[in-house]
Backbone and ligand atoms as CSV (ligand in chain L), in Angstrom:
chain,resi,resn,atom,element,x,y,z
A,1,UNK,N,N,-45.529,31.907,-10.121
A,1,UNK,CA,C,-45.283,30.495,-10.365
A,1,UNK,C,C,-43.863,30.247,-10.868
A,2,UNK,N,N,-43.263,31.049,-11.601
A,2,UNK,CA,C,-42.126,30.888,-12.641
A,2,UNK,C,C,-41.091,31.178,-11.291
A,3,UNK,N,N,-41.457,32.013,-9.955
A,3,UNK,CA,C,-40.582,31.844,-9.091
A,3,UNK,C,C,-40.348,30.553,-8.422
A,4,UNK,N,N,-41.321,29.794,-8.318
A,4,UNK,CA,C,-41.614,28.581,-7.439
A,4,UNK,C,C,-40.539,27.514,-7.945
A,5,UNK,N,N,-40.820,27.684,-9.230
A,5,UNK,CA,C,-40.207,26.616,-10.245
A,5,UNK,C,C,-38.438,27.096,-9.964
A,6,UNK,N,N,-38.456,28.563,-10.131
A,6,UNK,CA,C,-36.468,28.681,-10.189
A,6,UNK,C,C,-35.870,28.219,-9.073
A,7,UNK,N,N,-36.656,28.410,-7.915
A,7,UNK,CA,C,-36.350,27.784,-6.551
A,7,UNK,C,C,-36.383,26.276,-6.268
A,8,UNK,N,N,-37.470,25.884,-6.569
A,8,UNK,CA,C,-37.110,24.104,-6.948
A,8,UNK,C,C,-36.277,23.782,-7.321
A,9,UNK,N,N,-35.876,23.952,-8.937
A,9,UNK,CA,C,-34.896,24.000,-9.471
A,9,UNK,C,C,-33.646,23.886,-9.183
A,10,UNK,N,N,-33.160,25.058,-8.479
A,10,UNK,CA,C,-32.448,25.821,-7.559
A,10,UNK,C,C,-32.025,24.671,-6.717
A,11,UNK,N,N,-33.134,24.281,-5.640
A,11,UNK,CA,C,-32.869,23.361,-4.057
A,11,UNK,C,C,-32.638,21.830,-5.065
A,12,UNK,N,N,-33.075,21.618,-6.385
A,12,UNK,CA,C,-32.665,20.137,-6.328
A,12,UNK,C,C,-31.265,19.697,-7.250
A,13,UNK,N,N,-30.762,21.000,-7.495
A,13,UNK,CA,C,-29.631,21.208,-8.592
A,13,UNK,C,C,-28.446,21.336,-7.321
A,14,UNK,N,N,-28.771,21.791,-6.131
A,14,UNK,CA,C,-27.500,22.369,-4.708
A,14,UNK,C,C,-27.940,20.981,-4.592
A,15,UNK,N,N,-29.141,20.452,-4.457
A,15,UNK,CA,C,-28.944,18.585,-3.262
A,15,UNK,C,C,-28.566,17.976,-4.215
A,16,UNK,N,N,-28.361,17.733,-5.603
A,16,UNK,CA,C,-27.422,16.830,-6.183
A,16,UNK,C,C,-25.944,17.007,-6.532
A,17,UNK,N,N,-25.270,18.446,-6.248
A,17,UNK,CA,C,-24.613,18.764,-5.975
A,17,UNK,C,C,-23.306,18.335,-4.993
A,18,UNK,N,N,-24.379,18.678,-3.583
A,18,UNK,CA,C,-24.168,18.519,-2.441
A,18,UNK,C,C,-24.139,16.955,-1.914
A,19,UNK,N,N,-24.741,16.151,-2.371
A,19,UNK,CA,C,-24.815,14.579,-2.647
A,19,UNK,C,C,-23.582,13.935,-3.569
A,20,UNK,N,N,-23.320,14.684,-4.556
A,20,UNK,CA,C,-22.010,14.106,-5.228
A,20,UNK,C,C,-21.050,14.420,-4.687
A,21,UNK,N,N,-20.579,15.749,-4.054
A,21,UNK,CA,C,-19.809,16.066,-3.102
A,21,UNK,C,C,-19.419,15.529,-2.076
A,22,UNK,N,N,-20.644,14.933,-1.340
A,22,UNK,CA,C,-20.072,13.696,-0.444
A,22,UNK,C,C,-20.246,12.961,-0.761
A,23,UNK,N,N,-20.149,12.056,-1.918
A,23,UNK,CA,C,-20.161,10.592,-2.454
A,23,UNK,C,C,-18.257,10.995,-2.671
A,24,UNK,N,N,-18.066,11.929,-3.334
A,24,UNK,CA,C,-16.625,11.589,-3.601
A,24,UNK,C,C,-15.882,12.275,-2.191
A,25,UNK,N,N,-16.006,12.463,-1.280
A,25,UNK,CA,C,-15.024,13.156,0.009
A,25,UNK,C,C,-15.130,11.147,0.267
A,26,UNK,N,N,-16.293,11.059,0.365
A,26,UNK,CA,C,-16.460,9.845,1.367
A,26,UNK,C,C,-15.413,8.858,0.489
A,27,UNK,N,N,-15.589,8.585,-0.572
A,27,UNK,CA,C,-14.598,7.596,-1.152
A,27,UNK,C,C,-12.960,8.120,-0.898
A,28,UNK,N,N,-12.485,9.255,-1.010
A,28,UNK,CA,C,-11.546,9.812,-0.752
A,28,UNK,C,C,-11.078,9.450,0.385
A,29,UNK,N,N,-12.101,9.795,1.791
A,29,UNK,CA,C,-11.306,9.557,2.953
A,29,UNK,C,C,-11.754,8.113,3.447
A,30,UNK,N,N,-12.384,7.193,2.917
A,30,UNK,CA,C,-12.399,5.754,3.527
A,30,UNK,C,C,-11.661,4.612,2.825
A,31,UNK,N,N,-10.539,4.728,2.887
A,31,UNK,CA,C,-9.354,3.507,2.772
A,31,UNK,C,C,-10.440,2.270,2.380
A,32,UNK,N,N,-11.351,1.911,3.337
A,32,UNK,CA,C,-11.998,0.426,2.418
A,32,UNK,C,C,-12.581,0.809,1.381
A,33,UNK,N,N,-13.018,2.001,0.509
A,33,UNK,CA,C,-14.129,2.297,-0.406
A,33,UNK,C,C,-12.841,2.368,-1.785
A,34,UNK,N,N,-11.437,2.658,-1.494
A,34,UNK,CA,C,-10.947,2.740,-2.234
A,34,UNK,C,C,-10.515,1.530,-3.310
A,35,UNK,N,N,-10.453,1.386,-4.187
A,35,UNK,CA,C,-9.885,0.141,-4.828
A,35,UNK,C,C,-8.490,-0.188,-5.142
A,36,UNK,N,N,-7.891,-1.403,-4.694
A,36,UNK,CA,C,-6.599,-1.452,-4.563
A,36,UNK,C,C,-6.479,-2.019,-5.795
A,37,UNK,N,N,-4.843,-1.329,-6.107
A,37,UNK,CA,C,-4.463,-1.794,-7.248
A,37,UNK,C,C,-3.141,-2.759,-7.138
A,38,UNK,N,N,-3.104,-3.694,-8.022
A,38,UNK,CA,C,-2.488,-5.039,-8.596
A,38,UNK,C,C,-0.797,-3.874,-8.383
A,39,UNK,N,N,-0.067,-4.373,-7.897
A,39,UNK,CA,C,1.345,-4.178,-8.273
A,39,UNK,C,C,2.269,-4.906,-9.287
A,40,UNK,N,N,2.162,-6.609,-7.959
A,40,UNK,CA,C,2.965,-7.574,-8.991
A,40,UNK,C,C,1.896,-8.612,-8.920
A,41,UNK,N,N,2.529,-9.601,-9.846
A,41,UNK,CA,C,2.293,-10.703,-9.762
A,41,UNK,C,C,2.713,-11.699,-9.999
A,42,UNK,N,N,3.196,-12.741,-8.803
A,42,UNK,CA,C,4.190,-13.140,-8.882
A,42,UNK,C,C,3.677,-14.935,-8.663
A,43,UNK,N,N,4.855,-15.850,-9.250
A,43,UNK,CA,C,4.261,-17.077,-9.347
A,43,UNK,C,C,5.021,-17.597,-8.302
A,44,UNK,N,N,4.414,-18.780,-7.545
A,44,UNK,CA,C,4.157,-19.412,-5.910
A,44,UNK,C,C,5.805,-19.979,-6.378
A,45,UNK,N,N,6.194,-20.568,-6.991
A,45,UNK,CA,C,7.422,-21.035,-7.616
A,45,UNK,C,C,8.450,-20.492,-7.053
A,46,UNK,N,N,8.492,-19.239,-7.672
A,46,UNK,CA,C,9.722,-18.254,-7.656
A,46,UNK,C,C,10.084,-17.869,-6.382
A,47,UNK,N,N,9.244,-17.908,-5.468
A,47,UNK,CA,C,9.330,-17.445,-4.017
A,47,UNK,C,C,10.129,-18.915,-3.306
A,48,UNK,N,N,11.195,-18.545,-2.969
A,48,UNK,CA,C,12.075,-19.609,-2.291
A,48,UNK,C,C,11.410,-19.709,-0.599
A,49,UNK,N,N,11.060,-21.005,0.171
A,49,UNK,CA,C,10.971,-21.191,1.323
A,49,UNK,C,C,10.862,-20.379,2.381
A,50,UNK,N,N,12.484,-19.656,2.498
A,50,UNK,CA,C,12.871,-19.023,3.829
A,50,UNK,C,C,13.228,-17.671,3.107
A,51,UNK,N,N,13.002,-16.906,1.644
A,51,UNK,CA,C,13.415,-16.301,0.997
A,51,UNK,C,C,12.682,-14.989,0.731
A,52,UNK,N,N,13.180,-14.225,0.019
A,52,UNK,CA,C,12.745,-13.030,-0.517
A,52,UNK,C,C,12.682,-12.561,-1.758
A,53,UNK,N,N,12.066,-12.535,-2.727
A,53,UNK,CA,C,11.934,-11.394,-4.136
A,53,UNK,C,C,11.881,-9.983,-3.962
A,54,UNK,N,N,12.887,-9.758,-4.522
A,54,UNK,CA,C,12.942,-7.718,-4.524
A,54,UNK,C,C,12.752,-7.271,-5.717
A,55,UNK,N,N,11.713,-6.157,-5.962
A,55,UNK,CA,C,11.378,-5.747,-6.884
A,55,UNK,C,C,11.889,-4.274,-6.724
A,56,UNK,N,N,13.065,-3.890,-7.393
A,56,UNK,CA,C,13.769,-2.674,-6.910
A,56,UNK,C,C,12.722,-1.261,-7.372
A,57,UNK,N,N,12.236,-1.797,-8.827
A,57,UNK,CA,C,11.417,-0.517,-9.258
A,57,UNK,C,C,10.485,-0.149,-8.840
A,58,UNK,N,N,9.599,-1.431,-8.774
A,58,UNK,CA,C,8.492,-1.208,-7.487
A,58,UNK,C,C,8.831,-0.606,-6.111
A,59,UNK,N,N,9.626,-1.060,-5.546
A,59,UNK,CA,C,9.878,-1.145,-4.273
A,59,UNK,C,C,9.149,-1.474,-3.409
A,60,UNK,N,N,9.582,-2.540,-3.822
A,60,UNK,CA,C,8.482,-3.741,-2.798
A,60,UNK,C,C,9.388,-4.946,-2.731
A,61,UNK,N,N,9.348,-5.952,-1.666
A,61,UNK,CA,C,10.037,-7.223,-1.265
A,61,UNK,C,C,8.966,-8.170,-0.815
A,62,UNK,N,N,9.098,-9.309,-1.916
A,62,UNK,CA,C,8.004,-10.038,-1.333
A,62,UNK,C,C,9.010,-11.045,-0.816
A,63,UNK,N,N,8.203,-11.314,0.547
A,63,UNK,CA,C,8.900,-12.138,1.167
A,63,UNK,C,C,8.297,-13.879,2.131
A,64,UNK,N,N,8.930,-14.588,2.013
A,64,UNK,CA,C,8.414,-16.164,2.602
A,64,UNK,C,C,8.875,-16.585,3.896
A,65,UNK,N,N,8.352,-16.840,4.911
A,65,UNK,CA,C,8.581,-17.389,5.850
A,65,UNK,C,C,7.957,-18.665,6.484
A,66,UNK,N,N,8.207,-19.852,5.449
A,66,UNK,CA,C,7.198,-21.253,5.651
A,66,UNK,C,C,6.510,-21.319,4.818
A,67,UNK,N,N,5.328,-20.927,5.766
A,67,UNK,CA,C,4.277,-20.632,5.197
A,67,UNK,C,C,3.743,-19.585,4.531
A,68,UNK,N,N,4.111,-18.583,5.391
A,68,UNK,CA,C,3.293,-17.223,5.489
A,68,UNK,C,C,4.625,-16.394,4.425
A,69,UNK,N,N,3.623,-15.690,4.130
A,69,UNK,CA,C,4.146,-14.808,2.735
A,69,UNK,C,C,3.759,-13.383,3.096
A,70,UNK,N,N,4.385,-12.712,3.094
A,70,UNK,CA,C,3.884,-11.298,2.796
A,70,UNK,C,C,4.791,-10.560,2.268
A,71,UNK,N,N,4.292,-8.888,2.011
A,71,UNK,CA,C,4.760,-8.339,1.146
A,71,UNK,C,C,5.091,-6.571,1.946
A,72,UNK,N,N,6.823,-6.431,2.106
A,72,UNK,CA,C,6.938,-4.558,2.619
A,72,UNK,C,C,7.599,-3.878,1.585
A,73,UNK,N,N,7.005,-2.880,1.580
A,73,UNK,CA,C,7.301,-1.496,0.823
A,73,UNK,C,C,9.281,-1.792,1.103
A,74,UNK,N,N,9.817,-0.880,0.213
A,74,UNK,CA,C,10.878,-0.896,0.395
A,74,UNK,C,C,11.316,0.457,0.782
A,75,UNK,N,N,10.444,1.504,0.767
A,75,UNK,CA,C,10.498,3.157,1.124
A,75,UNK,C,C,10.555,3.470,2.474
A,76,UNK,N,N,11.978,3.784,2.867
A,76,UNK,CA,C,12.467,3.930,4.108
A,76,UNK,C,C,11.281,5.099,5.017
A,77,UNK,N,N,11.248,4.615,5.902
A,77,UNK,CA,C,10.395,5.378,6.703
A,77,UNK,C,C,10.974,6.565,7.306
A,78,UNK,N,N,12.102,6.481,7.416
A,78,UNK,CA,C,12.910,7.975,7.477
A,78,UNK,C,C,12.212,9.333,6.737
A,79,UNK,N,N,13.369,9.045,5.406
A,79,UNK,CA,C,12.932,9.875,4.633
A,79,UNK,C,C,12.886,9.308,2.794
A,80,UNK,N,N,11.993,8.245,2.861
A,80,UNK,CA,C,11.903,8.105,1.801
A,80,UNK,C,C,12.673,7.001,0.708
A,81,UNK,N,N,14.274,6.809,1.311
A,81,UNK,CA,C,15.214,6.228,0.663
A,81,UNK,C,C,14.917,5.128,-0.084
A,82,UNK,N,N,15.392,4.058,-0.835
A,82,UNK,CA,C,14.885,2.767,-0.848
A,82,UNK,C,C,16.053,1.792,-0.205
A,83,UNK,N,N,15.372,0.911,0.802
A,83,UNK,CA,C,15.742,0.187,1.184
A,83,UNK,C,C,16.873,-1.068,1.031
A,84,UNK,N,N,17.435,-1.693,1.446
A,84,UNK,CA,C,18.434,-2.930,0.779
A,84,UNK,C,C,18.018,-3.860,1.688
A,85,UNK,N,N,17.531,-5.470,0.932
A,85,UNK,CA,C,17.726,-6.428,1.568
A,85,UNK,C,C,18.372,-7.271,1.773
A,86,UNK,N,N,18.820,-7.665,2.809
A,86,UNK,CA,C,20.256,-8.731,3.054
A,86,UNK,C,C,19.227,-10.092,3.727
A,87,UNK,N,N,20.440,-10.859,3.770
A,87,UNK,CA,C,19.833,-12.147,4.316
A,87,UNK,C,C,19.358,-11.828,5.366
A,88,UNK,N,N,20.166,-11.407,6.121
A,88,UNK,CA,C,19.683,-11.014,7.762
A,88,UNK,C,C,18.973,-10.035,8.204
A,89,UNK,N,N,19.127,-9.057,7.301
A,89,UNK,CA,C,17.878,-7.420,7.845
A,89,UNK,C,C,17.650,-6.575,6.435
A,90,UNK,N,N,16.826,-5.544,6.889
A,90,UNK,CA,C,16.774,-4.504,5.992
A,90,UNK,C,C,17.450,-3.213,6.309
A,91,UNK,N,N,18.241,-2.738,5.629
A,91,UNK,CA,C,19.130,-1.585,5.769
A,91,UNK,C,C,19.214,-0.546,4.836
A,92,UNK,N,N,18.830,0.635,5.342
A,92,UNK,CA,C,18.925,1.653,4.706
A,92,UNK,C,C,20.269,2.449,4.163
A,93,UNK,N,N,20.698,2.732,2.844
A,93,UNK,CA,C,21.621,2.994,2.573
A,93,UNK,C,C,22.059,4.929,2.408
A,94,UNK,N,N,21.131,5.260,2.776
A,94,UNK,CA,C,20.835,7.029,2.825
A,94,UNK,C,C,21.694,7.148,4.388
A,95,UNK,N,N,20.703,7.290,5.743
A,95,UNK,CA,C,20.984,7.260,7.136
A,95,UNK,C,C,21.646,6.342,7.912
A,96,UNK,N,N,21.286,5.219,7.196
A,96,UNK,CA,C,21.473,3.851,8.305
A,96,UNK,C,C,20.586,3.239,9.561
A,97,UNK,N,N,19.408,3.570,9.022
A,97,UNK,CA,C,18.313,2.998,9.572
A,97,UNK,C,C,18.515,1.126,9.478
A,98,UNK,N,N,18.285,0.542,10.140
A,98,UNK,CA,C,18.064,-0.831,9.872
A,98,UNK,C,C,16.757,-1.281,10.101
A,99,UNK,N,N,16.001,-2.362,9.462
A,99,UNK,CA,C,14.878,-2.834,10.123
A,99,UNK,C,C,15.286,-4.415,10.065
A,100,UNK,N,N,13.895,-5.105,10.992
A,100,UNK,CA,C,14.166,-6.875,10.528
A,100,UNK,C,C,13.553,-7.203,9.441
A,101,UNK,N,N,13.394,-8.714,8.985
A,101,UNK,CA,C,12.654,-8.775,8.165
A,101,UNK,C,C,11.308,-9.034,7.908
A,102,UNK,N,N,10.678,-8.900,9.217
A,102,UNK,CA,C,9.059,-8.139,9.466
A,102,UNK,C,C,8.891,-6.933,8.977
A,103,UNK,N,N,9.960,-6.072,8.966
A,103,UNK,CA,C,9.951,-4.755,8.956
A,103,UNK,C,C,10.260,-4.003,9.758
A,104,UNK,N,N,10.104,-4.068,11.493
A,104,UNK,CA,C,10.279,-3.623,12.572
A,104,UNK,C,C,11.381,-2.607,12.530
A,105,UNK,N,N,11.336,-1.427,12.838
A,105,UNK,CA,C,12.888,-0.686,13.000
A,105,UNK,C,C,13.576,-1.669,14.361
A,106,UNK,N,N,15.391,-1.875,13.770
A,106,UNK,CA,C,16.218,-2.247,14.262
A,106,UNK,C,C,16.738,-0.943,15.145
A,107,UNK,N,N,17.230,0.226,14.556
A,107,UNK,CA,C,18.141,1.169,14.508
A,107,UNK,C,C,17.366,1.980,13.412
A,108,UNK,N,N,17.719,3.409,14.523
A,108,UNK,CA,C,17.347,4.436,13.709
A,108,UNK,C,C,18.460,5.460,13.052
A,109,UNK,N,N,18.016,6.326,12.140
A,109,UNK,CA,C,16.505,7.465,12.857
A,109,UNK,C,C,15.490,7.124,12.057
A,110,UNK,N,N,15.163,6.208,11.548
A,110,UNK,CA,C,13.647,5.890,11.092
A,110,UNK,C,C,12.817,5.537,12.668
A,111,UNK,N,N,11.768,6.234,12.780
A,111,UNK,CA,C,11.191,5.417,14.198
A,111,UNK,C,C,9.916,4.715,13.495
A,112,UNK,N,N,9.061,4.213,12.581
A,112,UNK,CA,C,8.452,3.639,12.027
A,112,UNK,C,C,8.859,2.132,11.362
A,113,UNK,N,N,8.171,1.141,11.562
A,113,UNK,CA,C,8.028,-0.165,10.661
A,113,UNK,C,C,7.647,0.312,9.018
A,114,UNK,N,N,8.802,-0.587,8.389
A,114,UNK,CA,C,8.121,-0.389,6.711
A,114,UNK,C,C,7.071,-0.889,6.447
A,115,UNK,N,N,6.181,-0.070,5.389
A,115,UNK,CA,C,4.973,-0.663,5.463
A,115,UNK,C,C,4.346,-1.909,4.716
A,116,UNK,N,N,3.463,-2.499,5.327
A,116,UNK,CA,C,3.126,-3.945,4.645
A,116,UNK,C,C,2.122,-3.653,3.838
A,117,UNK,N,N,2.042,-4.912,2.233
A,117,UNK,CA,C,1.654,-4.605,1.685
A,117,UNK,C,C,0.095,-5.714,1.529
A,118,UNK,N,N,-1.039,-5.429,0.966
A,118,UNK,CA,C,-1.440,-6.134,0.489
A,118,UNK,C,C,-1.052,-7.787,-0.156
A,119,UNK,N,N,-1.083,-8.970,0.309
A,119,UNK,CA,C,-0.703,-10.056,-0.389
A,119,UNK,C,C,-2.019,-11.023,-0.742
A,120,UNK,N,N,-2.198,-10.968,-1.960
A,120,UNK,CA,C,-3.907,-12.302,-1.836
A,120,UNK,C,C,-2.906,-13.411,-2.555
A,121,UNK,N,N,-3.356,-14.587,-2.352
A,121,UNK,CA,C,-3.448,-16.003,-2.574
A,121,UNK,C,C,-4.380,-16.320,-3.539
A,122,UNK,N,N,-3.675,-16.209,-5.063
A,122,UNK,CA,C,-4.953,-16.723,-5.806
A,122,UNK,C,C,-4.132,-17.557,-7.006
A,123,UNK,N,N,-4.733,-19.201,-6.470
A,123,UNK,CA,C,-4.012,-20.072,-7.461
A,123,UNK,C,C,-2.531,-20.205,-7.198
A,124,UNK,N,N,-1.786,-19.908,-8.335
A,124,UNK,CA,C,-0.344,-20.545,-8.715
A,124,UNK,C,C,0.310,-19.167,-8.627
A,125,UNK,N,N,-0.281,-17.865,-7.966
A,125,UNK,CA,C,0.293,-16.785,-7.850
A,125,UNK,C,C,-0.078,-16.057,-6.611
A,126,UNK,N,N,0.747,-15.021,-6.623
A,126,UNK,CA,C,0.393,-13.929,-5.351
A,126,UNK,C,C,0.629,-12.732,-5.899
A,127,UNK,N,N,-0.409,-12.109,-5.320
A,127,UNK,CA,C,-0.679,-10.820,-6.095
A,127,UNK,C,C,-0.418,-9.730,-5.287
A,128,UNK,N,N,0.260,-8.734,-5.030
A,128,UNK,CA,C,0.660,-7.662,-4.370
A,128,UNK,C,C,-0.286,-6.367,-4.676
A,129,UNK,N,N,-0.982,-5.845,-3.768
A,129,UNK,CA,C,-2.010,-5.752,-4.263
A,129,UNK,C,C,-1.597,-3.583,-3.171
A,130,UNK,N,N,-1.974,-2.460,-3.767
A,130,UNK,CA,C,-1.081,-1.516,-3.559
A,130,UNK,C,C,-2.819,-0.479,-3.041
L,1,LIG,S1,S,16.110,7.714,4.540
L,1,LIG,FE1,FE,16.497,5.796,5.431
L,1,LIG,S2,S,17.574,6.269,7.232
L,1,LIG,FE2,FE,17.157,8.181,6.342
């Protein structure tokens, strides 16, 4: 009997194991299970029309076009650099990558778009969300 029991034991100590094991792979590898975190937060104000906010430490540029708002990384897709924004494009000051201000590579050797960030709409702010 005292074997029956170590083996039970045994099979329900490996399946809870083996169950937490994939509770955390699965959160690990599914991007929606993960929880995004708050970067900035920034008030609807400060964001000019046709304009941009650069947050150098972050590295992030939130940016306005009308209406539509969104938010790109400033980490060159090259290799890493941080980015510079001008009125007219984004330019890398390491290689000389350029992008627009979608992000799009202009000119390489970056062959990647910078990446976009999370932006929610809540109230009298926008939240950059990482
Ligand atoms: S790191 Fe930006 S072009 Fe190389």
């Amino acid at each position: 009997m005292a074997t029956t029991d170590h083996t039970r034991r045994g099979f329900l100590v490996t399946l809870i194991a083996a169950l937490a094991g994939a509770a955390a792979l699965g959160r690990y590898l599914s991007p929606a299970l993960r929880q995004k975190r708050e970067l900035l937060k920034v008030a609807k104000a400060d964001l000019p029309p046709q304009g941009a906010l650069v947050y150098r430490e972050e590295r992030v540029a939130l940016m306005r076009d009308g209406e539509r708002v969104y938010a790109l990384s400033l980490v060159c897709t090259h290799l890493g650099c941080t980015v510079a924004v001008t009125p007219g494009d984004i330019v890398c000051p390491c290689h000389g990558s350029s992008f627009d201000r979608e992000g799009r590579v202009l000119k390489g050797p970056a062959d990647r778009a910078l990446q976009r960030l999370v932006v929610e709409d809540r109230g009298d702010f926008f939240h950059v969300l990482v």
